[in-house]
C-alpha positions as CSV (number, residue, x, y, z in Angstrom):
1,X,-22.2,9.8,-6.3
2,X,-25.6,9.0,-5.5
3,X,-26.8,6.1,-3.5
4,X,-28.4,3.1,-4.8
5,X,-32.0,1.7,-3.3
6,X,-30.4,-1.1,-1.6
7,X,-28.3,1.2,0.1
8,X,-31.3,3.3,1.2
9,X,-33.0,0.1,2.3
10,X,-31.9,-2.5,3.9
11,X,-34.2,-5.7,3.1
12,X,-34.7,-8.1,5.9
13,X,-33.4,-11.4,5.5
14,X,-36.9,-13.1,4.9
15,X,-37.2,-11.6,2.0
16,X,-34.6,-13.9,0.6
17,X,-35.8,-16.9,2.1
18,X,-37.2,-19.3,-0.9
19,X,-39.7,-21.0,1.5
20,X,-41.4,-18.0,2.4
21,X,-41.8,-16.8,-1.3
22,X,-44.9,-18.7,-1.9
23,X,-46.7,-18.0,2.0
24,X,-50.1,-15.8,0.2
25,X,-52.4,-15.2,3.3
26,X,-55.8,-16.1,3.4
27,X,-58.6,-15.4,6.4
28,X,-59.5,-19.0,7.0
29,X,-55.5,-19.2,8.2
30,X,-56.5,-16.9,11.3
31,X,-59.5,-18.3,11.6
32,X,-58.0,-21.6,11.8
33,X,-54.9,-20.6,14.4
34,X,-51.9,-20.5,11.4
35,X,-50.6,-17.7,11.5
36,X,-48.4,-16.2,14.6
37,X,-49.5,-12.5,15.8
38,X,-45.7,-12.0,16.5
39,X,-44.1,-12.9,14.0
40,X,-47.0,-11.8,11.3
41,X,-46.1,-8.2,12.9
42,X,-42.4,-8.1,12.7
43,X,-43.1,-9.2,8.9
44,X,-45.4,-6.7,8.5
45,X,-44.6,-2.7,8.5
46,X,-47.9,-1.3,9.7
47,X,-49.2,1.5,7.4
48,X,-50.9,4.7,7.5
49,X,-54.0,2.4,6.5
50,X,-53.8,0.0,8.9
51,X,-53.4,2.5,12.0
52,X,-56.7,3.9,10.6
53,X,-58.3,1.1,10.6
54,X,-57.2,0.0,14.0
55,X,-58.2,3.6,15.2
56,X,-61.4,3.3,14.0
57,X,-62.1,-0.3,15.1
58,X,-61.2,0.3,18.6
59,X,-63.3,3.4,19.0
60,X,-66.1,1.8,18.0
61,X,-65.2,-1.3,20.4
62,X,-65.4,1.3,23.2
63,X,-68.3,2.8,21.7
64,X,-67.2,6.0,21.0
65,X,-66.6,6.1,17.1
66,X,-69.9,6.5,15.2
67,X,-68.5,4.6,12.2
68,X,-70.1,1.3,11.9
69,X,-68.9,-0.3,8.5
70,X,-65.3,0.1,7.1
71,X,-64.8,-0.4,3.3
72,X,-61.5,-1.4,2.6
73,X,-61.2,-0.7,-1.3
74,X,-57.8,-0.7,-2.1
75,X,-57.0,-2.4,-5.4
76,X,-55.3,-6.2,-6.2
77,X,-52.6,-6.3,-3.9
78,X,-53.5,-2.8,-1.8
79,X,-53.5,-5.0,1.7
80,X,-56.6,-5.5,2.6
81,X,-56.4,-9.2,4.2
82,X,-53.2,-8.1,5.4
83,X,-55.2,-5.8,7.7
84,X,-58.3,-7.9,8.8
85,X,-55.6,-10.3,9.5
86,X,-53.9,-7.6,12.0
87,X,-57.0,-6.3,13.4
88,X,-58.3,-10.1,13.0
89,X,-54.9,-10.9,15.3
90,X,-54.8,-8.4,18.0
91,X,-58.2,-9.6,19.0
92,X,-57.9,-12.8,19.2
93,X,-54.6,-12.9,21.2
């Protein structure tokens, strides 16, 4: 018999938490000191994307990456203020 998905993963509890349904993130709440580094990282799984762009980010902080811009183009929903936000977090902190 073959497993279901919820057996393959195991959702964490926030995810069921109604008053956390409706949190959409938005720059100005880093900017304004809203949103908590830790807990916006054990929320968030980091991604092959993000690790880039931390990668790249940091190399050029320490001046050895030649890339100066970085276009995040993902589509509707592809997680790109989710990873200003972390890049936006580990600097600030």
């Amino acid at each position: 018999m073959e497993k279901t998905l919820l057996e393959y993963c195991k959702p964490r509890g926030s995810v069921f938490d109604e008053t956390k349904r409706d949190n959409v993130l938005d720059l100005t709440d880093l900017i304004e000191n809203n949103i908590d580094p830790r807990r916006f990282f054990d929320e968030n799984f980091p991604t092959q994307g993000m690790k880039a762009l931390m990668d790249t980010a940091f190399k050029r902080f320490h001046r050895k990456g030649s890339m100066v811009v970085v276009k995040l183009s993902q589509s509707m929903g592809g997680g790109k203020t989710h990873n200003m936000i972390a890049l936006g977090s580990i600097l600030t902190k």
